[in-house]
C-alpha positions in Angstrom: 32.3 -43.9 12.6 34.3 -42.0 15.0 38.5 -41.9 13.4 39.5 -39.2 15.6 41.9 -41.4 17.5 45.4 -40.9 15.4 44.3 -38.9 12.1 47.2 -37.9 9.4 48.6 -34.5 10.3 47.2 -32.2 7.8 49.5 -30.0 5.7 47.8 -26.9 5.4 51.0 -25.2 2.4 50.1 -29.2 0.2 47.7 -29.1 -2.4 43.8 -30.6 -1.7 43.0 -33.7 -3.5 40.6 -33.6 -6.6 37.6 -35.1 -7.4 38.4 -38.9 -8.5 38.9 -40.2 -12.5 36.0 -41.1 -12.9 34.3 -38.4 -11.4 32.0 -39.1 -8.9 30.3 -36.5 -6.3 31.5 -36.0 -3.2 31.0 -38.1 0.2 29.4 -37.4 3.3 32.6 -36.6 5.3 33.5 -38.9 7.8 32.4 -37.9 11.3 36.1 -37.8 13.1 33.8 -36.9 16.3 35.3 -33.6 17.6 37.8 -31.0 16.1 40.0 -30.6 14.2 37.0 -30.7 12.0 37.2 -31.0 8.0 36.4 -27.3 7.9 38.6 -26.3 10.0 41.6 -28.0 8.0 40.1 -26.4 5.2 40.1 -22.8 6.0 43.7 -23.5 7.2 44.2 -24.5 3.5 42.9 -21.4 2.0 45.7 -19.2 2.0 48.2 -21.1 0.2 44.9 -22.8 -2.2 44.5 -19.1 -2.9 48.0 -18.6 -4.4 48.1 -21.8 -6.5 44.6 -21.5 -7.5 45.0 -18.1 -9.0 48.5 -19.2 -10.3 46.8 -21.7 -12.3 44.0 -20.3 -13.8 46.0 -17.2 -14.9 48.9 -19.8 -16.7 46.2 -22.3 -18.2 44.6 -19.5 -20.2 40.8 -20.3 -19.0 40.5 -17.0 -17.0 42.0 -15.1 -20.4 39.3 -16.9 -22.2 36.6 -16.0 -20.1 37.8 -12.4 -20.4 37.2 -12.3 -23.7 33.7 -13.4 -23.6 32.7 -10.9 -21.4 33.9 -8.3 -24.1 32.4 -10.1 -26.4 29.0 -10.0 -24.6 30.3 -6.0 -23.9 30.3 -5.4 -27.7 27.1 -7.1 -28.5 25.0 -5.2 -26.0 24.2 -8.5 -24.2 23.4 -9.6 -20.7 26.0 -11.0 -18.4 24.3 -13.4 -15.7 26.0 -15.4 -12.8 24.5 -18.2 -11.4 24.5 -20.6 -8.4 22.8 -22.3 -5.4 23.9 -21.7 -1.7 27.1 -21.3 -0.8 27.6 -21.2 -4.7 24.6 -18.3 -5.4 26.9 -16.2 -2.3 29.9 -17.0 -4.7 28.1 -15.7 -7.8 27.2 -12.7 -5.6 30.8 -12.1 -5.3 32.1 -13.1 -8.7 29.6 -10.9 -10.4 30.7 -7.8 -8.0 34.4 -8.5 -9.1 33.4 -9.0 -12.5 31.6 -5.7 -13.1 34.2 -3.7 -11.1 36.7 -4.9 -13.5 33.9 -4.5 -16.3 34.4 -0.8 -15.3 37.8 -0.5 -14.9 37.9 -1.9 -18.5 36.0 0.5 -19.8 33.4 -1.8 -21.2 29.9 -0.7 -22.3 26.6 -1.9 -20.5 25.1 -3.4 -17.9 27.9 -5.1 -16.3 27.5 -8.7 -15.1 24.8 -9.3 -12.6 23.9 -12.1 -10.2 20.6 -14.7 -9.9 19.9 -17.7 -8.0 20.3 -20.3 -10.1 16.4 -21.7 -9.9 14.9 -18.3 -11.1 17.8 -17.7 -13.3 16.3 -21.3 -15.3 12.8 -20.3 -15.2 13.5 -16.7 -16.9 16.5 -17.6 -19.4 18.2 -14.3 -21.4 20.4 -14.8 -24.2 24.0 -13.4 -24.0 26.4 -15.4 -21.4 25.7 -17.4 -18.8 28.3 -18.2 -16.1 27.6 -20.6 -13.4 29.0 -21.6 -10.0 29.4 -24.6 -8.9 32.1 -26.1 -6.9 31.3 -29.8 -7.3 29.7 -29.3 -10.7 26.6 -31.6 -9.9 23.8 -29.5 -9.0 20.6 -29.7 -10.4 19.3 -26.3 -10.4 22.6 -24.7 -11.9 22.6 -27.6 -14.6 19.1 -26.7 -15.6 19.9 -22.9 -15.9 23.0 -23.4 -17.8 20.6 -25.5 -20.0 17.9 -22.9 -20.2 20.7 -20.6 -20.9 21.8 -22.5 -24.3 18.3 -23.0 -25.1 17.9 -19.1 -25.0 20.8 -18.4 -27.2 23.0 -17.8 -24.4 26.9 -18.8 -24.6 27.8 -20.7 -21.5 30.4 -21.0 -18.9 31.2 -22.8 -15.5 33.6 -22.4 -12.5 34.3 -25.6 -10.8 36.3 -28.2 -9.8 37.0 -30.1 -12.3 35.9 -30.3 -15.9 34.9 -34.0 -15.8 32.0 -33.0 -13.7 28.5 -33.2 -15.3 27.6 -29.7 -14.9 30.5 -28.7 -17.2 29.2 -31.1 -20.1 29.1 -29.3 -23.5 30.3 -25.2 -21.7 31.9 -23.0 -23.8 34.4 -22.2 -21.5 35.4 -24.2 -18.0 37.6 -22.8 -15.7 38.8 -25.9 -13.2 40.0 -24.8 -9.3 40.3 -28.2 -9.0 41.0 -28.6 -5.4 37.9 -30.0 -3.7 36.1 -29.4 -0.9 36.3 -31.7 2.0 33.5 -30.4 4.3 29.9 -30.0 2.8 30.2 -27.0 5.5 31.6 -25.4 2.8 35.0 -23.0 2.5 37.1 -23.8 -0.4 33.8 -23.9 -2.5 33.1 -20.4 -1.3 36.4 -18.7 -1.9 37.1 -21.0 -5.1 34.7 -18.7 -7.4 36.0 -15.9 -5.9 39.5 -16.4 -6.3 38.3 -17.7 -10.1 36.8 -13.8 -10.7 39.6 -12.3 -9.8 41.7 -14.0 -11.8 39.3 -13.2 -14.9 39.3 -9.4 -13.5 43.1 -9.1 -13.9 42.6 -10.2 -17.5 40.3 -8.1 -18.6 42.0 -5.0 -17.0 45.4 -6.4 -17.9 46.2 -5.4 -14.2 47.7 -8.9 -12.3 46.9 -9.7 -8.6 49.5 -11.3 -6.9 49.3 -14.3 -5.5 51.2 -13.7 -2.5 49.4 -10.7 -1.6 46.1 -12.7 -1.8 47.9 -15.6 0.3 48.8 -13.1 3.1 45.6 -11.1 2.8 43.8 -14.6 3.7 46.2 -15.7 6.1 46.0 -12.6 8.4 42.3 -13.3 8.9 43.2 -16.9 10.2 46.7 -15.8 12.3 47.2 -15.8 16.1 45.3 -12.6 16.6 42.3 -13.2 14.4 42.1 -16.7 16.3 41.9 -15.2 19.4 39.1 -12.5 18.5 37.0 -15.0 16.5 36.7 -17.0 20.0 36.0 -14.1 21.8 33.3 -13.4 19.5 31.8 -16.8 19.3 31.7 -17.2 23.2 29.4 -13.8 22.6 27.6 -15.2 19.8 26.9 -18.4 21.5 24.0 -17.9 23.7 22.1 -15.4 21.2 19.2 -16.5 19.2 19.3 -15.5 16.4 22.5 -14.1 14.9 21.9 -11.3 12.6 24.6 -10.1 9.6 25.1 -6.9 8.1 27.0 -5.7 5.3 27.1 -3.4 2.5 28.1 -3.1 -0.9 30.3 -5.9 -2.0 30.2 -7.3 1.4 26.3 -7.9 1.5 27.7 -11.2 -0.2 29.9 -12.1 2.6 27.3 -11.2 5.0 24.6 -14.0 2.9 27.9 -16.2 3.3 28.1 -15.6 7.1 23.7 -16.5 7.7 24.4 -19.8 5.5 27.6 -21.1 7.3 26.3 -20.1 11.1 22.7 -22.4 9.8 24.4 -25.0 8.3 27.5 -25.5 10.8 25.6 -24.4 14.1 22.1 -24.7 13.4 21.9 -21.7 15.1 19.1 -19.6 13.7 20.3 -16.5 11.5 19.1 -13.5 8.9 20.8 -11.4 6.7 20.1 -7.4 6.6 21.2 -4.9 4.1 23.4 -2.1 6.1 20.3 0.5 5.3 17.4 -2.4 5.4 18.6 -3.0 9.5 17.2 -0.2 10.6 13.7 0.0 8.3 11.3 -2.4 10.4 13.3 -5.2 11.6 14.1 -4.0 15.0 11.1 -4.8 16.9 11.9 -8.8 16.2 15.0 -8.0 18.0 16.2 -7.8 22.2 19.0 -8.3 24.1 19.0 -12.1 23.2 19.9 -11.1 19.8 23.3 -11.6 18.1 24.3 -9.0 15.3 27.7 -9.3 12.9 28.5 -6.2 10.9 31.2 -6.7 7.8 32.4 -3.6 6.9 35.8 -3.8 4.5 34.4 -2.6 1.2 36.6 0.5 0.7 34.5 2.0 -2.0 32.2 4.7 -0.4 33.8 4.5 2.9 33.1 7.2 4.7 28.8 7.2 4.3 28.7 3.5 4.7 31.3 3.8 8.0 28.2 6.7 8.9 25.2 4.3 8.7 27.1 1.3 10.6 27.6 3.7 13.0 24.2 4.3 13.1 23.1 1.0 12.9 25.7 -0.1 15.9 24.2 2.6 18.2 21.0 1.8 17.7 21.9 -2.1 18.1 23.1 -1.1 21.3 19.8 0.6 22.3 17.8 -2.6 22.5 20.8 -4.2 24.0 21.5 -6.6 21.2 25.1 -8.0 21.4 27.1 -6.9 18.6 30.3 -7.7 16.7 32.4 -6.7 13.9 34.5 -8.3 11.2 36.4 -5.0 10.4 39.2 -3.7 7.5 41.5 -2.1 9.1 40.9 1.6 8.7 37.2 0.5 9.3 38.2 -0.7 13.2 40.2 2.6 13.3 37.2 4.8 12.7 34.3 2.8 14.6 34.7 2.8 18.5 34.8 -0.4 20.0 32.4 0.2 22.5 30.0 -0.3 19.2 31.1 -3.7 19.4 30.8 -5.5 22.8 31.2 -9.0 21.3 34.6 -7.8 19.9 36.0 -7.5 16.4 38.4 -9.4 13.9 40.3 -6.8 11.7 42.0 -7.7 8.5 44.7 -5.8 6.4 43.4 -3.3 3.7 45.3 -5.1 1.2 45.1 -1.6 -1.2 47.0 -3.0 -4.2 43.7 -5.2 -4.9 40.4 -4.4 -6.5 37.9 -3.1 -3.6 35.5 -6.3 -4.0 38.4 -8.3 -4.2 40.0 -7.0 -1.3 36.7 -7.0 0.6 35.3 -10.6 -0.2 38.7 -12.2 0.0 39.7 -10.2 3.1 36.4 -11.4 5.1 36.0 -15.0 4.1 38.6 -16.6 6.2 37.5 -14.3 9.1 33.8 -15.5 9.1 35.0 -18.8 8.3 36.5 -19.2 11.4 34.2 -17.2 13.7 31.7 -20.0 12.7 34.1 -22.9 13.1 35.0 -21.7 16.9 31.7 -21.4 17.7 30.3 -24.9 16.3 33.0 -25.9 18.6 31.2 -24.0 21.7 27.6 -24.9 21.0 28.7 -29.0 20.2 27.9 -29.4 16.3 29.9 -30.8 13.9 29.7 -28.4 10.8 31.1 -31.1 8.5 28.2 -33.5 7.4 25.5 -30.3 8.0 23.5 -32.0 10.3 22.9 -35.2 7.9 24.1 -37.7 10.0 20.0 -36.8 11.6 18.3 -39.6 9.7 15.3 -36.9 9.7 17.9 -34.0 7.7 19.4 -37.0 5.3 15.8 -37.8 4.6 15.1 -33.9 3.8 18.3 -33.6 1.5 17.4 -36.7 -0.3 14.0 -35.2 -0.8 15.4 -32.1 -2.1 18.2 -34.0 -4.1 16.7 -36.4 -5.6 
């Protein structure tokens, strides 16, 4: 169905609708047959979802509550896992890197809160607490760990969308974002968790974050000038097969992020690397037909991981594999740009936040958008993620069922 003709003008400041009372799981998104596509309205909601999203969570007391479970598990000596699937597992990534630098920064005992896929995480259940991702609460491998979890002893606890979904059945603690998704290329669902850890951080530390400096931190990687770079980049990336992504530290989970929405919005093929793992055996796969995004804003170590994507660039640029940056500010300052032919997007340092925070957050509208532009090059429509192809529909019913 093509409804492209005369759609509602989308107000990117008004809040995203819900999941519906009763719940029920989202729809395929209607194919409006070009751009504007869902995901692109939805990365133009980020910014000000951002502010009200951690508004709310911070004034409904769930994010307080959570806190105090993770010094609970602190005191007890017991394992902090977080779980998810996807886009979801990339946001577990990330919560569990904002979680543990906050853990610190506390001054908590132990491990510190770690990250599994949500399939292995069921099949190898530890006792202490459990806290899943997942943004429409319905999916079946993050259900069965939370329920291996419980069986295991394990207190329990779910970030998503609403707390009528199934997946949030009988948790000890639910925090809702309650702003849905409307693209299965998903966004929101990405930054959601995020924004959800962050909030959880600043109660446990007793430090605040303040919404307006999260709204403008997002925003800048969506304005005028990241626009313009993120086309320049995706006219680069578009004839390469396949695109590679780099990151380090707390941005390894934006670079995961990157792979997944390039696959499922493009189709175009694409592999993560580890800033250090780039260079150990990988590089004979590679040529001049090969695409490469490094994400460098991770502020922590700056100088040794700036070093090795230096490095990493200049030997990129030795095989002639087109390269391109998504950049912190001082980051862009320090690495020539002859490093990255393709061009670079380069966000705020946004210093008054935690470094993961600052990092995840700071990158996700900038990849976001690199990938939306260039769907719009190569002719795919991220929204439905290639299931309007009887033969994908078949595979995720397969899979989903």
């Amino acid at each position: 169905m093509n409804e492209s003709s005369n759609p509602p003008k989308f107000q990117p400041d008004e809040p995203l609708a819900g999941p519906p009372d009763p719940w029920q799981g989202a729809d395929q998104p209607v194919d409006r047959g070009g751009p504007p596509w869902f995901m692109t309205e939805m990365i133009a909601a980020e910014p000000a979802f951002a502010a009200r999203c951690l508004s709310r969570l911070a004034a409904d007391g769930s994010a307080a509550r959570l806190a105090v479970e993770l010094r609970l598990a602190a005191a007890a000596g017991a394992p902090v896992v977080v779980v998810g699937c996807g886009t979801s597992e990339h946001g577990a990534i990330g919560v569990a890197a904002v979680l543990d630098n906050a853990w610190r920064a506390a001054g908590l005992a132990g491990e510190g809160p770690v990250s599994a896929q949500a399939f292995e995480a069921s099949l190898e259940p530890r006792a202490g607490l459990c806290i899943a991702i997942s943004h429409d609460g319905g999916t079946w491998a993050t259900s069965r760990a939370l329920e291996a979890a419980r069986a295991a002893g394990a207190r329990t606890a779910i970030i998503t969308v609403s707390g009528r979904a199934p997946g949030a059945q009988g948790i000890d603690v639910v925090l809702e974002t309650l702003e849905r998704d409307q693209s299965y290329c998903h966004t929101i669902g990405y930054t959601s968790p995020l924004l959800a850890a962050t909030a959880v951080g600043a109660a446990l530390t007793g430090q605040p974050v303040d919404p307006a400096i999260v709204r403008g931190l997002m925003a800048a990687g969506i304005d005028a000038a990241a626009t313009t770079a993120a086309e320049l980049i995706a006219a680069g990336l578009a004839t390469t097969r396949p695109i590679l992504t780099v990151g380090s530290g707390a941005d390894r989970g934006a670079a995961r992020e990157l792979v997944l929405k390039l696959e499922e919005g493009t189709w175009i093929p694409a592999a993560m690397r580890d800033l250090e793992t780039f260079g150990h055996g990988h590089l004979p796969s590679t040529d001049g037909s090969t695409g490469l995004v490094l994400i460098l804003a991770e502020r922590r170590a700056r100088a040794e991981r700036i070093a090795r994507a230096r490095q990493a660039l200049a030997a990129a640029a030795a095989i002639g594999i087109r390269a391109a940056g998504i950049f912190s500010a001082e980051v862009a300052e320090a690495l020539e740009p002859g490093l990255t032919p393709l061009g670079r997007l380069v966000v705020p340092e946004a210093p008054a936040l935690p470094a993961p925070v600052a990092a995840l957050l700071g990158t996700a509208t900038p990849l976001q958008l690199i990938v939306e532009r260039l769907a719009r090059l190569v002719g795919t429509n991220p929204d439905p993620i290639r299931r309007t192809d009887p033969r994908y529909a078949e595979a995720a019913a397969v899979l989903e069922g």
